[in-house]
C-alpha positions as CSV (number, residue, x, y, z in Angstrom):
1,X,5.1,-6.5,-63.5
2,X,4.6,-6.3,-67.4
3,X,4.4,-3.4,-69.7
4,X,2.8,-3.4,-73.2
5,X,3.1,-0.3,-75.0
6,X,2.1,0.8,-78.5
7,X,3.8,2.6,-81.3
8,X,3.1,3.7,-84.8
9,X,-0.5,5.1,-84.9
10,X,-1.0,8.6,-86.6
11,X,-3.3,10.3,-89.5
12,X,-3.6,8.4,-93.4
13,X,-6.1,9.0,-96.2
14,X,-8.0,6.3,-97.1
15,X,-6.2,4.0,-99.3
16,X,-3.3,4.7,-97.4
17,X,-0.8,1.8,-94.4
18,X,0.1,2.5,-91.5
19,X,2.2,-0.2,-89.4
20,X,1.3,-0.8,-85.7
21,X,4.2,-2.4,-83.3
22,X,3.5,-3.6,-79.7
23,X,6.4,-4.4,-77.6
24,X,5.7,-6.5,-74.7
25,X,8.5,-6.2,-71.1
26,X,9.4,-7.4,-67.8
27,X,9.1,-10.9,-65.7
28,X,7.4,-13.7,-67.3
29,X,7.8,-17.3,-68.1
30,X,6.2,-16.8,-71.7
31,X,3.9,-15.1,-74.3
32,X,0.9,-17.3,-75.0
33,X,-1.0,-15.1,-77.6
34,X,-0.8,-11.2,-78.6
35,X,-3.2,-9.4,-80.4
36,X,-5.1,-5.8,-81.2
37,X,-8.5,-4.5,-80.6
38,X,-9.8,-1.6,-81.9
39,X,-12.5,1.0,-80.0
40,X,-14.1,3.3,-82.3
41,X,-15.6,6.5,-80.4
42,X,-19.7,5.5,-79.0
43,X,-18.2,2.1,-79.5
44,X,-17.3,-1.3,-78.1
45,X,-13.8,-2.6,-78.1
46,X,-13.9,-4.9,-80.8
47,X,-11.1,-8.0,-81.7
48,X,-9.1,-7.1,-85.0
49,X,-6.5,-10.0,-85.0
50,X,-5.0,-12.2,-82.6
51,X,-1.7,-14.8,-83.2
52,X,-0.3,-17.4,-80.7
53,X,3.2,-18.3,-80.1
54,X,3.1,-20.9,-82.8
55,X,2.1,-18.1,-85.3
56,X,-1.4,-19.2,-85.9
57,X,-3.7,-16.3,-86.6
58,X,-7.4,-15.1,-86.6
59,X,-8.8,-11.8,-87.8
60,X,-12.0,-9.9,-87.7
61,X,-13.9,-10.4,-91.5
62,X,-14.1,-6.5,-91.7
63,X,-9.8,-6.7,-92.0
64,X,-9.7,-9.8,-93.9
65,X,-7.2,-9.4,-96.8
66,X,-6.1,-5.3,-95.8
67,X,-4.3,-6.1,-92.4
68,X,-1.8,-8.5,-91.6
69,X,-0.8,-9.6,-87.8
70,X,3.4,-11.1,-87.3
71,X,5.2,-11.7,-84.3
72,X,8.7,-11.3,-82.7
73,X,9.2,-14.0,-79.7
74,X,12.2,-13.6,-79.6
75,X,12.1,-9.4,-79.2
76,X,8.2,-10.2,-77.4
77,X,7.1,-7.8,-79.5
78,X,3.5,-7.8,-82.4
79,X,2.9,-6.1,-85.4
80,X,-0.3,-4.8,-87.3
81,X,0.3,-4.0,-90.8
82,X,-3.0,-2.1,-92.4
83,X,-3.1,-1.5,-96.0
84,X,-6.0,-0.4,-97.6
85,X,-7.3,1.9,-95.1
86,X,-10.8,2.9,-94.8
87,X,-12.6,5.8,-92.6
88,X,-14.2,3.0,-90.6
89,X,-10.9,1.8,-89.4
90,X,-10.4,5.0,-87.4
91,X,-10.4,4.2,-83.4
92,X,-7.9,3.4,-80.9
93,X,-5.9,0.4,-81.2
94,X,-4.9,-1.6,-78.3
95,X,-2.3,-4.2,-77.9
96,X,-2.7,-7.0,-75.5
97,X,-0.2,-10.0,-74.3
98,X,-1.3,-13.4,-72.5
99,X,1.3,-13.6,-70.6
100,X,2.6,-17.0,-68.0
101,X,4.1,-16.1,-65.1
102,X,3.2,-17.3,-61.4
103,X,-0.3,-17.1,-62.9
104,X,-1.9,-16.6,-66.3
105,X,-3.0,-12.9,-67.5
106,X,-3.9,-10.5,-69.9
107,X,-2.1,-7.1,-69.7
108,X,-3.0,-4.1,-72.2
109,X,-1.4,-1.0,-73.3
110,X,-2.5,2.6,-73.7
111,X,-3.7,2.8,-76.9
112,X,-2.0,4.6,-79.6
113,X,-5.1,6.6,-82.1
114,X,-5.7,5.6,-85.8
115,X,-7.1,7.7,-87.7
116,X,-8.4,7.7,-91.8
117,X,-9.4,10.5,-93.2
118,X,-11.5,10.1,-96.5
């Protein structure tokens, strides 16, 4: 069984960071890629970055240059650093782990709420 859980979500004004961390626990071979999507309210659940084991990373163009995407391996654990915060960055953030074990899987957290206030 693996758990994924969120931290560091919470109320900024626009203009304004806020750092996301998503720590990743229990039996598996390895951590292939972690990432975040976002779901705004009326809205899909749309990719905001993603970053493999190696440290290679993609984002969505709307976060380009604002939010940055690391990675602990050793701790199993993602961050999202947002600066530049803008009212359209307000949703729910979800973290997700592709995880190897016996088989290959995605497992997601709760969600932890952003929310920007102009």
């Amino acid at each position: 069984q693996v758990q994924v859980v969120e931290s560091g979500g919470g109320l900024v004004q626009a203009g304004g960071s806020l750092r996301l961390s998503c720590a990743a626990s229990g039996t598996f071979f390895s951590i292939n890629v972690m990432g975040w999507y976002r779901q705004a309210p009326g809205k899909q659940r749309d990719v905001v970055a993603h970053i493999t084991s190696g440290g290679t990373t993609i984002y969505a163009d709307s976060v380009k240059g604002r939010f940055t995407i690391s990675r602990d391996n050793a701790k199993n654990m993602v961050y999202l650093q947002m600066n530049s915060l803008k009212p359209e960055d307000t949703a729910v953030y979800y973290c997700y782990a592709d995880v190897q074990y016996v088989t290959r899987r995605d497992y997601w957290g709760q969600g932890t709420q952003v929310t920007v206030s102009s």
